[in-house]
C-alpha positions in Angstrom: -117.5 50.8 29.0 -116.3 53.2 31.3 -117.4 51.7 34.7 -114.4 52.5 36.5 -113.7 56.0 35.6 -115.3 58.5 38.3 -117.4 62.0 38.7 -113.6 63.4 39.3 -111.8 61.6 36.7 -114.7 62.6 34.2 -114.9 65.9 34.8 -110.9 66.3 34.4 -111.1 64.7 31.1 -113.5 67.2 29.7 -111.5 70.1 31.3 -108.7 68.7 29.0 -110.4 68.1 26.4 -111.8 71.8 26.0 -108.1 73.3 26.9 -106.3 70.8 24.1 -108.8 71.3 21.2 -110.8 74.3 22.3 -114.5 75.0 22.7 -114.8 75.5 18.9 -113.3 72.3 18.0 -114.5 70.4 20.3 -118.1 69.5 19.1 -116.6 68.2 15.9 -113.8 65.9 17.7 -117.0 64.4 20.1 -118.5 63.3 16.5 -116.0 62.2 15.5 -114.7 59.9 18.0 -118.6 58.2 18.0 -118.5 58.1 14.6 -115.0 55.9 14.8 -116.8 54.3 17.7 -119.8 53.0 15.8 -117.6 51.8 12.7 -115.5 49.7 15.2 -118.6 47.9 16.7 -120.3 47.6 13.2 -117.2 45.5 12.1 -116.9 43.8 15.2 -120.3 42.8 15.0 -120.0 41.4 11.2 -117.1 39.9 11.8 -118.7 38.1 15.0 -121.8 37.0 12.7 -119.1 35.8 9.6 -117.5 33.6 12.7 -120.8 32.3 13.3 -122.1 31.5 9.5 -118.5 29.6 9.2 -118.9 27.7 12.6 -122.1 25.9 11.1 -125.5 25.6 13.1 -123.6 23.6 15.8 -122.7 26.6 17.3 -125.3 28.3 16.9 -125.5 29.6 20.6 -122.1 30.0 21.3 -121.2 33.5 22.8 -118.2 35.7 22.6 -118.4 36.5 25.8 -118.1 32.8 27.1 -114.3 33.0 25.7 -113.7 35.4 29.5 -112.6 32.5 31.8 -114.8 34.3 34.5 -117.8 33.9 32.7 -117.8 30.2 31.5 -116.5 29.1 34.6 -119.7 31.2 36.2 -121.7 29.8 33.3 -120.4 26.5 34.2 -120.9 26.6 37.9 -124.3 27.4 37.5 -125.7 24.8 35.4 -128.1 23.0 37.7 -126.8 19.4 36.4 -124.1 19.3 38.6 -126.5 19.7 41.8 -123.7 22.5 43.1 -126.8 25.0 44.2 -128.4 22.5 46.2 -124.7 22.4 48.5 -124.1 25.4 48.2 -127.4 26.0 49.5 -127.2 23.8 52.1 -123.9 25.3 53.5 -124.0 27.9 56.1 -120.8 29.2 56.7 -122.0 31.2 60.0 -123.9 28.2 61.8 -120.4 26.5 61.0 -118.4 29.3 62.3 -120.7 29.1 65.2 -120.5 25.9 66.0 -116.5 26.1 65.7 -116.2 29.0 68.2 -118.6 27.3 70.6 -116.4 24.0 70.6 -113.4 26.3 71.0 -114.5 27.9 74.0 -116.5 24.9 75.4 -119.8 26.2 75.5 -123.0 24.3 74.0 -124.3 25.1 71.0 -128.4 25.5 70.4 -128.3 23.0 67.4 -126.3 19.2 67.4 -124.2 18.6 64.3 -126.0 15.6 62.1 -123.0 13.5 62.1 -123.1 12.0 65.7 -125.4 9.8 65.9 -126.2 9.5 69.7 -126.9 12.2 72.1 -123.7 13.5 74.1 -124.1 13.4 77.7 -122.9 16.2 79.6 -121.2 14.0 82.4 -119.2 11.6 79.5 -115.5 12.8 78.6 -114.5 14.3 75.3 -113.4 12.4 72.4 -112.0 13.6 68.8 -113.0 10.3 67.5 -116.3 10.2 67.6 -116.8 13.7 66.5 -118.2 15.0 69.6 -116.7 18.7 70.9 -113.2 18.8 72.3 -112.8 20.9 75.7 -110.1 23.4 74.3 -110.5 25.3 77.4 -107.6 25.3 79.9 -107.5 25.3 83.2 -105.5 27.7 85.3 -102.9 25.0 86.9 -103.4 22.7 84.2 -100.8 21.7 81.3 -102.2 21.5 78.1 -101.4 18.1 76.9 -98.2 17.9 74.5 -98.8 16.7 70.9 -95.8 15.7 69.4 -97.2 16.4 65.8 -97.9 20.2 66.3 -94.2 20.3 66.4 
């Protein structure tokens, strides 16, 4: 209930609450307040079970909670019909970002990707197409060639 409210913040809020209703008061107003607090989630909870009885046995498992777009979209996500653990399983993001850098600054990487097919030969020139790496690197006296689509 009060997960973002810290050691500080709590400790100002009972500093107000003793200077505003007093030491004496004070036990009183903290039974109170729970006993408000209690009546609140008693009625919530009947009138959650009342929404269930009229619903019908259909929805017998539905949850309140599902209602957060968060949480069904979590609960959703995580249903293992879909097959979405198995890719996002089988996704590294850091081999990826490896593999990205090494192509960037032309450097080999330790594993192939499983797309090409045939081995690349060190002495065969670059091509986009066939999803080998792209020397990105630039020679000092060399113009880097002009793409007319990047502008």
């Amino acid at each position: 209930m009060f997960n973002d409210i810290g050691p500080l913040e709590l400790v100002t809020l009972i500093v107000l609450a003793v200077l505003v209703f007093g030491p004496d008061k004070l036990p009183k107003v903290i039974q109170d307040v729970t006993r408000t607090i209690r009546k609140i989630r008693d009625f919530s909870e009947s009138a959650k079970q009342d929404i269930r009885q009229e619903l019908g046995p259909e929805f017998k498992d539905f949850e309140f909670e599902d209602l957060n777009p968060k949480t069904f979209l979590r609960k959703q996500l995580d249903n293992d019909d879909l097959g979405l653990k198995e890719i996002r399983n089988g996704f590294d993001l850091k081999k990826e970002m490896a593999e990205v850098t090494d192509a960037v600054h032309g450097r080999d990487s330790d594993t192939s990707t499983s797309s090409t097919s045939a081995p690349a030969s060190p002495s065969a020139p670059p091509s986009s197409s066939s999803g080998d790496k792209v020397d990105m690197t630039k020679k000092p006296d060399e113009r880097p060639p002009f793409d007319a689509d990047a502008t």
